[in-house]
C-alpha positions in Angstrom: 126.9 102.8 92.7 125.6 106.3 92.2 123.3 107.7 94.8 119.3 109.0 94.0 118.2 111.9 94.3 115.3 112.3 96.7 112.1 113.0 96.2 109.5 116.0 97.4 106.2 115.4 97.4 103.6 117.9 99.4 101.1 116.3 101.7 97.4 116.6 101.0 95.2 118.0 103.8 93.8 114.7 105.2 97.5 113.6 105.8 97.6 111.6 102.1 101.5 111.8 100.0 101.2 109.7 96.7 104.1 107.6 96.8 105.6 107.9 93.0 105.1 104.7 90.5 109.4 104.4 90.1 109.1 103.9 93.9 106.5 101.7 94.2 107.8 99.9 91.6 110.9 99.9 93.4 110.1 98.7 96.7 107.5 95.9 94.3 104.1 97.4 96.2 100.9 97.4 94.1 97.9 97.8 94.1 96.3 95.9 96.8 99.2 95.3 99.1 99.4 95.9 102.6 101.9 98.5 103.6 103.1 99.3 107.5 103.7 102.3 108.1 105.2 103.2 111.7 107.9 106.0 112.7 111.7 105.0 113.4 114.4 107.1 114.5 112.0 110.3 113.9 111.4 109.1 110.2 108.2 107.4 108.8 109.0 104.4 106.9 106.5 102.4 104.3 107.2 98.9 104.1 105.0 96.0 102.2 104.4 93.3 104.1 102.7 89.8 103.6 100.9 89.6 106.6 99.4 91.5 109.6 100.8 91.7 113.5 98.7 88.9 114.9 98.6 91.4 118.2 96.9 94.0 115.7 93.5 94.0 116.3 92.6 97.9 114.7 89.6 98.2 112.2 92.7 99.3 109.7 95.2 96.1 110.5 91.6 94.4 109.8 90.7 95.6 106.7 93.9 95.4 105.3 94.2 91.8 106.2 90.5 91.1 104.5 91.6 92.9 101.3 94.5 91.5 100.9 92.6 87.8 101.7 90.0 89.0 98.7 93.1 90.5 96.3 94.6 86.5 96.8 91.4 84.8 96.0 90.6 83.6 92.0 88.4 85.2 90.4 85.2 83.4 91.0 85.7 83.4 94.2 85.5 87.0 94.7 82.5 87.1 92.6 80.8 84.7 94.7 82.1 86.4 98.0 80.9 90.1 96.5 77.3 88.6 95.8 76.8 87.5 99.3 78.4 90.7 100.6 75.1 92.5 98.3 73.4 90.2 99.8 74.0 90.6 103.2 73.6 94.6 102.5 70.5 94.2 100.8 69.5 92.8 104.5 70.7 94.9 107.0 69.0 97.8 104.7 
């Protein structure tokens, strides 16, 4: 088995690195997913994951639990859930 290559990628200045499609597509992450990220052994790793720490209680861990709730949802679902959200908004406004 022949070993890759790695590869470089600069970091943006809010702390962003685009991790490239042949990874993505690699590690099966899309669009949507929820990906932990935490340091071991001094290295960052990025791993997709189904679900969230139940311990987590972070507005991040929170969000990505609630998107990837909507992302599993059919689609009239989500419509019905986004016109409620407008209307909630429309509310608080």
């Amino acid at each position: 088995m022949s070993k890759k290559k790695p590869v470089y990628r600069v970091m943006d200045r809010i702390g962003r690195v685009l991790i490239p499609k042949e990874l993505r597509d690699a590690a099966d992450m899309s669009f949507g997913d929820i990906i932990r990220i935490e340091v071991q052994k001094g290295a960052v790793t990025a791993k997709k994951v189904d679900i969230i720490d139940v311990d987590d209680h972070s507005p991040d861990a929170r969000d990505a639990y609630v998107f990837a709730a909507v992302k599993a949802m059919d689609k009239e679902i989500r419509l019905s859930l986004a016109a409620r959200l407008l209307e909630l908004l429309e509310k608080d406004k």
